[in-house]
ZALO-141808 format. One record per residue: residue in three letters; x, y, z of N, C-alpha, C in turn. Coordinates in nm, 2 decimals. Atoms other than C-alpha are relative to their C-alpha. Layout:
BEGIN
R    aa      npx      npy      npz     capx     capy     capz      cpx      cpy      cpz
R   ALA        X        Y        Z        X        Y        Z        X        Y        Z
...
END
This chain:
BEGIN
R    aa      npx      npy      npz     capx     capy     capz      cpx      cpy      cpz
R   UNK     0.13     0.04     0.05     0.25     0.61     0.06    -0.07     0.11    -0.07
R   UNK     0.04    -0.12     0.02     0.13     0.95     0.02     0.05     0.00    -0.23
R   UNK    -0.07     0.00     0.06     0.37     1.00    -0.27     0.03    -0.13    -0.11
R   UNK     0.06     0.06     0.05     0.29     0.67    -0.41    -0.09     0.03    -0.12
R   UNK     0.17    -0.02     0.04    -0.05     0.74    -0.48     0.01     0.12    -0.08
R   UNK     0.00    -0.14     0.09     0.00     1.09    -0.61     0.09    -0.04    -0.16
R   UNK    -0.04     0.07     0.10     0.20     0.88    -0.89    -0.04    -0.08    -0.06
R   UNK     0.08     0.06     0.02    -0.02     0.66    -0.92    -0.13     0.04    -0.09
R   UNK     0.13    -0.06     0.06    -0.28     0.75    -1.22    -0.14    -0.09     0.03
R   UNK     0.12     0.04    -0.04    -0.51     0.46    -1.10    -0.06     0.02     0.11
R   UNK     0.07    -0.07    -0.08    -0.58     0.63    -0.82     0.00     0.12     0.02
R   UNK     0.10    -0.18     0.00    -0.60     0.98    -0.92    -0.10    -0.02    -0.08
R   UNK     0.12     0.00     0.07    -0.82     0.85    -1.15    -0.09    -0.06     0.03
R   UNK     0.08     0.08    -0.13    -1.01     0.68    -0.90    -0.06     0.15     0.06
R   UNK     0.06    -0.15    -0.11    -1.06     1.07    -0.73    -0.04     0.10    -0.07
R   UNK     0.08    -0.10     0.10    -1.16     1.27    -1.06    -0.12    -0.01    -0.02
R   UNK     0.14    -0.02     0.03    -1.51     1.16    -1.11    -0.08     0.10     0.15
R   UNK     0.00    -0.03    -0.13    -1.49     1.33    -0.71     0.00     0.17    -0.01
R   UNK    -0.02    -0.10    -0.02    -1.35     1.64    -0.84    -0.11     0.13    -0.01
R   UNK     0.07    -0.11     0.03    -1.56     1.99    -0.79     0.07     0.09    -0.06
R   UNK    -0.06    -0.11     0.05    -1.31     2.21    -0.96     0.08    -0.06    -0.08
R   UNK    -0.11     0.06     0.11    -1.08     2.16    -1.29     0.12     0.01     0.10
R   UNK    -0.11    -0.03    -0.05    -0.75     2.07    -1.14     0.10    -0.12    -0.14
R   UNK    -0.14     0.12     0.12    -0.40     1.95    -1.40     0.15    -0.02     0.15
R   UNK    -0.10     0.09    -0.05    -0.19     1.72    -1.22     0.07    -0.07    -0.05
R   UNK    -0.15     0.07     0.08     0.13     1.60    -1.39    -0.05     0.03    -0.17
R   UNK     0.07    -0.04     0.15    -0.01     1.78    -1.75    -0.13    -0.10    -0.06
R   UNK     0.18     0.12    -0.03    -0.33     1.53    -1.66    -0.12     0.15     0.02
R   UNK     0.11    -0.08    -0.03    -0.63     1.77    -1.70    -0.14    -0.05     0.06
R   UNK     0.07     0.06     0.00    -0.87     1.66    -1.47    -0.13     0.10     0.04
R   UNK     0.12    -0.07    -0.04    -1.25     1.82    -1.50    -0.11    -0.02     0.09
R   UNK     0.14     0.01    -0.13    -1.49     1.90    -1.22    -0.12     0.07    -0.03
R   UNK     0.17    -0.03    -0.02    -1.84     1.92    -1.16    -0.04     0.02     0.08
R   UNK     0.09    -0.07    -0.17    -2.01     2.16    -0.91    -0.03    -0.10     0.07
R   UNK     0.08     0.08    -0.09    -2.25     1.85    -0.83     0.09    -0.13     0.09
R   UNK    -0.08     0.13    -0.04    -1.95     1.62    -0.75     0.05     0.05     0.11
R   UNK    -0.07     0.01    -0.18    -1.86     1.51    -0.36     0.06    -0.10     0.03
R   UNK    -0.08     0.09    -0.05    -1.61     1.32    -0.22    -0.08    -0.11     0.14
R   UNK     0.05     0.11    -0.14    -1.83     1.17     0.07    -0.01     0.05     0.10
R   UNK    -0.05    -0.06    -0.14    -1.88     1.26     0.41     0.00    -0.15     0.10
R   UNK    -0.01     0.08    -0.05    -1.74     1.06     0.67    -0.11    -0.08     0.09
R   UNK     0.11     0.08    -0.11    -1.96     0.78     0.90     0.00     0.10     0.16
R   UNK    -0.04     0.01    -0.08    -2.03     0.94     1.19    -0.01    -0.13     0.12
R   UNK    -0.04     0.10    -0.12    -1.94     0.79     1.54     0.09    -0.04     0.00
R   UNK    -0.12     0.05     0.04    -1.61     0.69     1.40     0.08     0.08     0.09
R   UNK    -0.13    -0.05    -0.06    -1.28     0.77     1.64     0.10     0.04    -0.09
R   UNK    -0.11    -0.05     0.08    -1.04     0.94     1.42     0.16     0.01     0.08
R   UNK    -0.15     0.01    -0.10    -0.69     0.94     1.53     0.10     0.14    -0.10
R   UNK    -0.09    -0.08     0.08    -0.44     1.24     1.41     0.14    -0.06     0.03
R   UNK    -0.10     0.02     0.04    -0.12     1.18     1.25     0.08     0.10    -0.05
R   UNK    -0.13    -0.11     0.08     0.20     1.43     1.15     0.07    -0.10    -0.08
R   UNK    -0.08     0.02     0.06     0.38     1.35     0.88     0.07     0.13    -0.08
R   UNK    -0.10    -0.12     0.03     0.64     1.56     0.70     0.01    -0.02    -0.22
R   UNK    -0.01     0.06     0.18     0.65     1.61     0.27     0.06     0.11    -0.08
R   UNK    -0.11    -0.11     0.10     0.84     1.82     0.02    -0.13     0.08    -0.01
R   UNK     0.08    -0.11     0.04     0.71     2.12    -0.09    -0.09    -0.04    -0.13
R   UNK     0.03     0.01     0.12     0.64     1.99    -0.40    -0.16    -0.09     0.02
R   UNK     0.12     0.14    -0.07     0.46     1.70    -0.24    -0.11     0.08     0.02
R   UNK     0.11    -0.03    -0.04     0.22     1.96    -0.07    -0.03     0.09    -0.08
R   UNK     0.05    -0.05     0.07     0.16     2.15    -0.34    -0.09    -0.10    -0.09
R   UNK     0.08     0.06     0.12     0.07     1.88    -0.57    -0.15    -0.09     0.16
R   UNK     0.13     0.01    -0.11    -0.21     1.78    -0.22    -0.09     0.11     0.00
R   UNK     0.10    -0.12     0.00    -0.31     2.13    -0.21    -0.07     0.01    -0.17
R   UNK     0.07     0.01     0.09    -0.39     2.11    -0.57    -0.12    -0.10     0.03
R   UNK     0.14     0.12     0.04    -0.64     1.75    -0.52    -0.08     0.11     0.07
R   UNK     0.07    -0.04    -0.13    -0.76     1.93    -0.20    -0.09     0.13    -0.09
R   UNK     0.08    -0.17     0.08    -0.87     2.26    -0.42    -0.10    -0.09    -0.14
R   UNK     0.08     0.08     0.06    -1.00     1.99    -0.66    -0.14    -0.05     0.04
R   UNK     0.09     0.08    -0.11    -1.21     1.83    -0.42    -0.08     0.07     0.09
R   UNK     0.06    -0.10    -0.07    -1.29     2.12    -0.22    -0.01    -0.07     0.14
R   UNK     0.00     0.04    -0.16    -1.18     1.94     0.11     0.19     0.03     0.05
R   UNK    -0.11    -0.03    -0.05    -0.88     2.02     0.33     0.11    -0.11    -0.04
R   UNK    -0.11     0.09     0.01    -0.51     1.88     0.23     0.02    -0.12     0.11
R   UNK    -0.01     0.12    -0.09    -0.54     1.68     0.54    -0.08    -0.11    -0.05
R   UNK     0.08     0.13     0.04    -0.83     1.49     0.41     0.02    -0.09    -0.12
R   UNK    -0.08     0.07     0.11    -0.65     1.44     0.09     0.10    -0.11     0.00
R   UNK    -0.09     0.06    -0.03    -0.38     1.32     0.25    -0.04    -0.12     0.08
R   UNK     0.07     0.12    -0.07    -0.59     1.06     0.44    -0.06    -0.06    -0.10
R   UNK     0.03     0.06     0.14    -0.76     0.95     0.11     0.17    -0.07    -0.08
R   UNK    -0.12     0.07     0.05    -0.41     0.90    -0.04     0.08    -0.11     0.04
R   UNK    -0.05     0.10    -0.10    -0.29     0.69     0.23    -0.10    -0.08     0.02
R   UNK     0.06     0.10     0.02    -0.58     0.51     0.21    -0.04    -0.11    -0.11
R   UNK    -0.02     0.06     0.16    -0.57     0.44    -0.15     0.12    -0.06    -0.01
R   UNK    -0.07     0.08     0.08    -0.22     0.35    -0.16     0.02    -0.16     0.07
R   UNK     0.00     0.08    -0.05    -0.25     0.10     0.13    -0.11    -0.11    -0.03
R   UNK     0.10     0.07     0.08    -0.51    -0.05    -0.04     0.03    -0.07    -0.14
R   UNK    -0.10     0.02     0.14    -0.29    -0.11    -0.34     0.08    -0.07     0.00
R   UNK    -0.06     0.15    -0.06    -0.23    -0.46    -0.38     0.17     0.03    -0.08
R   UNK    -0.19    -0.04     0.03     0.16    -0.31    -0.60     0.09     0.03     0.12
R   UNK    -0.10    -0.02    -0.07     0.26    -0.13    -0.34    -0.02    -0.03     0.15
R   UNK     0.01     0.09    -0.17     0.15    -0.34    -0.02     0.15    -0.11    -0.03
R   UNK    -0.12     0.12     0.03     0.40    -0.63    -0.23     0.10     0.11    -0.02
R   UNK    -0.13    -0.11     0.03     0.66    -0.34    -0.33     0.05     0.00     0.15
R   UNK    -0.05    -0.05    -0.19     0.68    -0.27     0.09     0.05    -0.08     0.06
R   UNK     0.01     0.10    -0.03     0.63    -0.59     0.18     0.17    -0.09     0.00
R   UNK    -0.13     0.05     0.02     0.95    -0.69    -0.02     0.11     0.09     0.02
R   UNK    -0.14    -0.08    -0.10     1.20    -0.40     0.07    -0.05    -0.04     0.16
R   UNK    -0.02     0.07    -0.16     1.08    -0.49     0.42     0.12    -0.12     0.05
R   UNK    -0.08     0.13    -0.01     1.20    -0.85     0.38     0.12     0.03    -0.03
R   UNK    -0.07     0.01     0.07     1.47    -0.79     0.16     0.13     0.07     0.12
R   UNK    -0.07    -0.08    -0.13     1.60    -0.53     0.48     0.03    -0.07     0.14
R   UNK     0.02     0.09    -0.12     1.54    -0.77     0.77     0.06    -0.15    -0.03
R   UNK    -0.08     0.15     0.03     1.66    -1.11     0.62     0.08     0.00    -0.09
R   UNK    -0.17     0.00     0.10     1.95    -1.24     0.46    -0.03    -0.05    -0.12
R   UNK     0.02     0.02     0.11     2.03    -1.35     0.15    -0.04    -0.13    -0.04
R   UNK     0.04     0.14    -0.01     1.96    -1.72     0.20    -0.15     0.00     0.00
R   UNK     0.14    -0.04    -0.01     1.63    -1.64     0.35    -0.08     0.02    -0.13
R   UNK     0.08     0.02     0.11     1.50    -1.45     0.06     0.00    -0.11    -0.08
R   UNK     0.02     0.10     0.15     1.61    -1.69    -0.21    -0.08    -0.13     0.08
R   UNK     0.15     0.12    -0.05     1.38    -1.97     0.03    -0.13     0.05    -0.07
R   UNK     0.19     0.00     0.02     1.07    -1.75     0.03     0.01     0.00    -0.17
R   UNK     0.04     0.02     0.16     1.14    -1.69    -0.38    -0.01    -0.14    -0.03
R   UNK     0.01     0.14     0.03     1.18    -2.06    -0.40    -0.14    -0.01     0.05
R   UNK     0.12     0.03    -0.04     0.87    -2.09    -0.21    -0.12     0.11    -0.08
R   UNK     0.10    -0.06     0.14     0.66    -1.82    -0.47     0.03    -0.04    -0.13
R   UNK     0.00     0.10     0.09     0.79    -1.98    -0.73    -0.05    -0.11    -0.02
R   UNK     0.12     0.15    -0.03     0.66    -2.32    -0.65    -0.12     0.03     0.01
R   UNK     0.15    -0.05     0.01     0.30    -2.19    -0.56    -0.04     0.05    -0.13
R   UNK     0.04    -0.05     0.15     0.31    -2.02    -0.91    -0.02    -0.12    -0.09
R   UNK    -0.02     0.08     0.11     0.41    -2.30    -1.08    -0.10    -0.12     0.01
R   UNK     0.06     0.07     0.03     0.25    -2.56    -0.96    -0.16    -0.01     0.04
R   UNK     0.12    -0.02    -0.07    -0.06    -2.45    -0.79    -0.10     0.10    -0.12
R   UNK     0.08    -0.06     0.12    -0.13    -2.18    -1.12    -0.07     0.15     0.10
R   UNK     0.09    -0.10    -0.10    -0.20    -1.89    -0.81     0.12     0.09    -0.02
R   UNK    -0.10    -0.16    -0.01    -0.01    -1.55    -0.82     0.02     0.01     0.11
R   UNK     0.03    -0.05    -0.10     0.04    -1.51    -0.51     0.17     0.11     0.05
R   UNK    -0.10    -0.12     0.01     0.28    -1.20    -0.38     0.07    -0.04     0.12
R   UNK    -0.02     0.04    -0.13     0.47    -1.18    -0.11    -0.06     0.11     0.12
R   UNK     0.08    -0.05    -0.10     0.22    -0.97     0.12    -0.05    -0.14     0.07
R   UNK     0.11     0.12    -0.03     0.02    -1.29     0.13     0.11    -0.13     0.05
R   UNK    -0.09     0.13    -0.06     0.36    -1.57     0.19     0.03     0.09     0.10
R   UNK    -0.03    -0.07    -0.13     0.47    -1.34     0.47    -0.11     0.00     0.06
R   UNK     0.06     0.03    -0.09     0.12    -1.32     0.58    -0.04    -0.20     0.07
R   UNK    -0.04     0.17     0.00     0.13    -1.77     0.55     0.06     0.01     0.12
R   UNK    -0.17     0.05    -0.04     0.46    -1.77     0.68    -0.08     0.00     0.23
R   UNK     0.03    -0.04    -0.10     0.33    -1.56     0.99    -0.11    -0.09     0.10
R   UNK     0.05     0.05    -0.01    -0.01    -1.73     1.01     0.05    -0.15     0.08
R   UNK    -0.01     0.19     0.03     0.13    -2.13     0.98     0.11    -0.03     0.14
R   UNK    -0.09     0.04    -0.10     0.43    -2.03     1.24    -0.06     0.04     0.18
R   UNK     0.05    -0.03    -0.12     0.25    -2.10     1.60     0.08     0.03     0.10
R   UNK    -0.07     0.00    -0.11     0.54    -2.08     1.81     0.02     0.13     0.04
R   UNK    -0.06    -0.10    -0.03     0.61    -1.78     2.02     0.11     0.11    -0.05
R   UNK    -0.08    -0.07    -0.02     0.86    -1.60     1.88     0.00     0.17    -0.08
R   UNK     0.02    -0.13     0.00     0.98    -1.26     1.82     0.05     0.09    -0.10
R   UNK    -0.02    -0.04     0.08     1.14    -1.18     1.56    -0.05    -0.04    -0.13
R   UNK     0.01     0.04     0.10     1.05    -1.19     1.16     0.10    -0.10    -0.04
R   UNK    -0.14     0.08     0.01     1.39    -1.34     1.11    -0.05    -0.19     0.05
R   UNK    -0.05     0.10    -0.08     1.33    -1.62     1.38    -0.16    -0.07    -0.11
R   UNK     0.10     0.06     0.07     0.95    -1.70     1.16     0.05    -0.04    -0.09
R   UNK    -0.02     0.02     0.12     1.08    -1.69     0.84     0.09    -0.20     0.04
R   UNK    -0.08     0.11    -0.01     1.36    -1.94     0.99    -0.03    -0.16     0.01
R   UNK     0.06     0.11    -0.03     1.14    -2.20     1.15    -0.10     0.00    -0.11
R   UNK     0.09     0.11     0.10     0.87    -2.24     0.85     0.09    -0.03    -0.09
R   UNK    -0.10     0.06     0.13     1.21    -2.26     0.60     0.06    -0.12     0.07
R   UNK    -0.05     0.22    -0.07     1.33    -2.59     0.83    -0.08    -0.08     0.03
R   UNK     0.00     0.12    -0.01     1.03    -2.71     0.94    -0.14    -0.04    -0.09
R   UNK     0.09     0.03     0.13     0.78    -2.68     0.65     0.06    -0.01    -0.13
R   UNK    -0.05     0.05     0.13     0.94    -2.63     0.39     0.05    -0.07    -0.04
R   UNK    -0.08     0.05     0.06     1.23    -2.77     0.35    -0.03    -0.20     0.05
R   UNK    -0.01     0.15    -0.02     1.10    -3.14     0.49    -0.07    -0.02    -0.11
R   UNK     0.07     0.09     0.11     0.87    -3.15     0.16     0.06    -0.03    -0.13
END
């Protein structure tokens, strides 16, 4: 996600009107202004800490926002991950290596048969964050795996209409 986002110019450019110090990221020069703040968080909020692990490169180009920003790489790295999960591309980017790793090849070509249809004849975009969240929703039965959902809305919704 991290890594993402740091690729992502709509959301570094989403964090430059933020910056207090010139910082160039990927030959991007982005300029800061003393008066500019990132925000301070709500308090009362429970925060939770998380490790994760990143190239060098990766935390250099963090310690750059973070020197930008004038707030610690951690908090960078909590902004980035909150931007990129926020990011209706790469929620459907995930969404579909997810699937694509967990179900077969029958499977997918259902749910694309089933995003296809919705596009076509409904005129709605819809991705597949949102038919996985359906799928999930529509299937009330107990069970436990993705596999076993996908299976029962492809027999007993879909395929009877």
């Amino acid at each position: 996600m991290i890594i993402y986002a740091l690729r992502s110019k709509r959301i570094l450019n989403g964090l430059a009107p933020h910056f207090v110090r010139d910082v160039r990221i990927d030959n991007v020069l982005y300029v800061g202004h003393k008066d500019n703040h990132v925000g301070h968080s709500p308090t009362g909020l429970s925060y939770s800490r998380i490790k994760t692990r990143v190239t060098e490169q990766t935390f250099t180009a963090i310690n750059t926002i973070a020197y930008g920003l004038d707030v610690r790489p951690a908090r960078v790295a909590a902004l980035l991950t909150f931007e990129a999960l926020h990011d209706v591309t790469f929620v459907d980017t995930y969404i579909k290596k997810y699937l694509e790793d967990n179900l077969n090849d029958y499977q997918i070509l259902e749910l694309k048969k089933i995003i296809d249809y919705i596009r076509r004849d409904f005129d709605t975009d819809v991705g597949w964050a949102s038919l996985l969240s359906f799928v999930i929703d529509e299937v009330k039965e107990p069970l436990t795996t993705l596999k076993e959902k996908v299976n029962t809305f492809v027999i007993k919704s879909w395929q009877d209409k």
